[in-house]
C-alpha positions, 0 to 999 in steps of 0.5 A: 695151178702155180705160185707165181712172185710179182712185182709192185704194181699189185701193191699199189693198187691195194694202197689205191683201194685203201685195204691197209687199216689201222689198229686194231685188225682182224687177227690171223688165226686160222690154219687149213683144217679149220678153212677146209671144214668151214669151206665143207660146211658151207658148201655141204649147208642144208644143200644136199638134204633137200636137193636130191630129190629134185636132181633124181626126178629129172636125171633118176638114176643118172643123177650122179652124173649130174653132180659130176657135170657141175662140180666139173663146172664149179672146178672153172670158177674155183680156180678164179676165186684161187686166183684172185684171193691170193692176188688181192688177200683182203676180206671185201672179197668179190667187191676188191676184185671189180675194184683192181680189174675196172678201178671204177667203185660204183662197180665194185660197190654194187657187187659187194653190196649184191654178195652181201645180199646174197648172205642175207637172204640166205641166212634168212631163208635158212633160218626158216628152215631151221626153224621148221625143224626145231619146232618139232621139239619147241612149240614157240611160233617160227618167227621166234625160233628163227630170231632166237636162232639168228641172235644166238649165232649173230653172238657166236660170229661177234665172239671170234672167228676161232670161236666161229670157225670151230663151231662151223667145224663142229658142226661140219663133222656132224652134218658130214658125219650123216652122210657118211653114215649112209654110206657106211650102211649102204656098204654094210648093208651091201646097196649095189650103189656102185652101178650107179656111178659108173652107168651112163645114161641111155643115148638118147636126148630125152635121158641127156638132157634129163641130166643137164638139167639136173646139174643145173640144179646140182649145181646149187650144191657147191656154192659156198667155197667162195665164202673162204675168200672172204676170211682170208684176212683172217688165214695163217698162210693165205697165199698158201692155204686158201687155194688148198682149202677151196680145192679141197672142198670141191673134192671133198664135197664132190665125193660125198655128193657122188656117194650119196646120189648114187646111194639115194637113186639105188635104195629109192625109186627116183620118183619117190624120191622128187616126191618128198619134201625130205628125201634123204630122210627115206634114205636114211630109213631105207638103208640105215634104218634112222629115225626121223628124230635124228635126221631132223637133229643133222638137218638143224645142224646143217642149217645152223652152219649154213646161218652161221658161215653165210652171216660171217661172210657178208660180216667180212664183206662188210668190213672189207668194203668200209675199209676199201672207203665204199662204205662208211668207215665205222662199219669196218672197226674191229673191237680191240679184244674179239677182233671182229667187226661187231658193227658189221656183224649187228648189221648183217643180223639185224638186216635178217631178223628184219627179212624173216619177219617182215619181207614174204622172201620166196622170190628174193631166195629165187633171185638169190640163186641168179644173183649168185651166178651174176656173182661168179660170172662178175669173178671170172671177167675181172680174172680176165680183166687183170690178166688182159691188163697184166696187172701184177699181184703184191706178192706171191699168188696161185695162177691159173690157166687162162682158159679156167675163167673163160670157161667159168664165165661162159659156164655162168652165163650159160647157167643164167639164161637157163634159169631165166629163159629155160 
């Protein structure tokens, strides 16, 4: 990536969309430690507890080879989102995006409103999850445990975002500090793990193909990253720290992944591990020796964060597209002493309280996934849109080679028809 100055005609664009609020705004207060834990946070979330197992029982000791192929085509997309952030510094994200590489606001209406749903529905399915957890220690009925869970995290987002991103920081120390705790024990312990990072599969078909399927799966894992997009109004140096922050968390979490997968597939059968519901808690036990008291703690940590950074984000979005004039304006006032969008922030919990209790969600959590790579597809065709239309940015931006979009994009299509037709 290179930083690049340009000229005017980003500026006006940004006037044409309305970005520039009034009075009170969203205030600049984060630095890239605390960008690059809450990008981790989200993007390590309830993921790689609960995937592991499905990634081994189709690539069994090849799995960490699957975490590679994704992160590898997770790479493509993060650079588009470097991109465009630091082209267009505004919280509507994905949305503002569409809007300066097709100037058309249906368009860039219908994929705001789809990053939000994607924020909504995924705070909910996890919401449940969590509530699973938790009511191993309190014996209310999951209904109430995931309200309880959403309105004390919907205050913590309407507090401050300092005050957010700190918990999430919080939180992500800890959800990390568990893998990393099996990693430690799986050295001490002296778990011959690292054969399986270097061994190849068979080359066969049957053992290849085992793998490609895998990342597909994987490659749920890292989604997340793109969530920073969307506080970059609130980032110190955003044409700086963002791209750092993004790319950082794609390596971060990459090694961890690779770590753990290999840890997982060395320590349990690959078949015992599919088979669980909670596979990385037979981890744990195989070679830390943890109780399953702990592991359920980090796994309510992992989902609170998750809940917590996905309401933030779809917040974000909602206040940016009310400031971009694709939402009523009301939505994106910032209260004078927390600098949030409150409104905002009401709504995206009051709109998950309702799913958990009223909507029967599997299949929307199924969707969410291809609206998810609809998104991403979307973000790497407006790149290539604005670069194609040689629009400049207002000010200084990261840029990227022209093929990192093209392959991102072919890479979520791609993934799209597998999911859909596989």
């Amino acid at each position: 990536m290179t930083s690049r100055k340009s000229g005017a005609s980003g500026a006006g664009i940004l006037r044409r969309m309305s970005i520039t609020a009034p009075h009170p705004k969203l205030r600049r207060r984060l630095g890239l430690p605390l960008l690059t834990l809450y990008g981790i946070g989200i993007t390590i979330g309830a993921g790689i507890y609960v995937l592991i197992g499905a990634v081994a029982g189709h690539a069994g000791r090849a799995a960490p080879w699957s975490f590679v192929i994704a992160g590898l085509a997770m790479a493509f997309t993060v650079g588009s989102y470097a991109e465009l952030a630091t082209r267009y510094p505004v919280s509507a994200g994905e949305a503002a995006y569409m809007r300066a590489a097709f100037n058309s606001r249906v368009v860039s209406t219908l994929t705001g409103l789809i990053t939000i749903l994607i924020g909504v529905v995924s705070s909910a399915t996890v919401a449940l999850g969590a509530a699973g957890y938790i009511a191993q220690f309190v014996g209310w009925p999951q209904g109430v445990i995931a309200t309880a869970v959403l309105i004390a995290l919907g205050g913590v987002a309407a507090w401050g975002i300092l005050e957010s991103v700190l918990l999430a920081g919080l939180f992500t120390l800890i959800e990390a500090g568990g893998l990393v705790a099996i990693i430690a024990a799986a050295l001490h312990g002296g778990v011959p793990f690292l054969d399986a990072l270097i061994e190849l599969p068979p080359p066969t078909w049957h053992a290849w193909s085992g793998v490609y399927y895998a990342s597909l799966l994987a490659f749920f894992a890292f989604i997340g990253f793109e969530d920073l997009a969307n506080v970059v109004e609130e980032a110190k140096a955003p044409e700086r720290d963002i791209p750092r922050a993004m790319m950082l968390t794609l390596a971060i979490s990459t090694a961890l992944y690779l770590a753990v997968a290999a840890i997982a597939v060395t320590a349990v059968p690959p078949a015992e591990l599919a088979a669980s519901p909670a596979p990385l808690s037979l981890v744990f036990r195989a070679v830390a020796g943890f109780s399953p008291v702990t592991i359920s703690l980090i796994a309510i940590v992992a989902t609170l964060n998750t809940i917590l950074a996905q309401m933030t984000m779809a917040a974000r979005v909602v206040y940016g597209m009310s400031r971009q004039g694709d939402l009523p304006r009301v939505a994106g006032h910032v209260h004078a002493r927390t600098s949030t969008p409150l409104l905002a922030t009401a709504l995206i919990v009051a709109a998950t309280i309702a799913l958990v209790l009223l909507v029967p969600f599997e299949r929307l959590a199924e969707g969410t996934s291809i609206a998810t790579l609809l998104v991403f597809a979307a973000v790497n065709l407006s790149l290539l849109r604005v670069r194609h239309r040689r629009i400049r940015a207002a000010g200084p931006h990261v840029r990227v080679p022209l093929w990192m979009p093209a392959a991102g994009l072919l890479t979520c299509a791609a993934m799209i028809g597998a999911v859909l037709f596989g």
